[in-house]
C-alpha positions in Angstrom: 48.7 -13.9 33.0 52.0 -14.8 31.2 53.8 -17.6 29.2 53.7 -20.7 30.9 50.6 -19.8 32.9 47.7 -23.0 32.9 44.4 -21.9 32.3 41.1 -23.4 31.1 38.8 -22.6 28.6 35.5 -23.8 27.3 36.0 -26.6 24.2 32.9 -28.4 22.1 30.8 -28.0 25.5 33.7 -28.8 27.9 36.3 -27.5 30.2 39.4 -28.1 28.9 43.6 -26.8 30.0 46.3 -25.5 28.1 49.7 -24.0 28.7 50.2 -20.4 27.0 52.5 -20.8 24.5 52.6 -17.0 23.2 51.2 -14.0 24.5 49.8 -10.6 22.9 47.3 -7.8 23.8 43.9 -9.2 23.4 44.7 -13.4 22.5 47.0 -16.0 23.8 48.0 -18.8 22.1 47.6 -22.4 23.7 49.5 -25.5 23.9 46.9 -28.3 24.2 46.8 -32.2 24.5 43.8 -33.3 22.6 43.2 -37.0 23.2 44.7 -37.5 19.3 46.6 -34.6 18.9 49.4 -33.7 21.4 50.6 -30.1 21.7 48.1 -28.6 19.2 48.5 -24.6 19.0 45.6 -22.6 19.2 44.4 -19.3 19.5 41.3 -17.9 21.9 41.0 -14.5 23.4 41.8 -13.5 27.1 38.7 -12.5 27.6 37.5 -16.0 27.6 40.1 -17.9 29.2 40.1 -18.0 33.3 42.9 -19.4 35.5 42.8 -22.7 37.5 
């Protein structure tokens, strides 16, 4: 995994992708498009993220 990378993770009981935005040891932060929120940041562990 690095920046830029798409991946999906689980989200209020569905699938959802993000773009990592930042990248450290154990989490990864992710650019997401919610349906009213464009680009939201947020943070989730790389143990629960899996790649496309």
């Amino acid at each position: 995994m690095k920046v830029g990378d798409k991946v999906r993770f689980n989200f209020a009981k569905k699938e959802m992708e993000g773009v990592i935005w930042k990248l450290f040891e154990k989490t990864a932060y992710l650019k997401v498009d919610f349906p009213k929120h464009k680009g939201k940041i947020i943070k989730r562990k790389i143990s629960e993220l899996k790649a496309p």
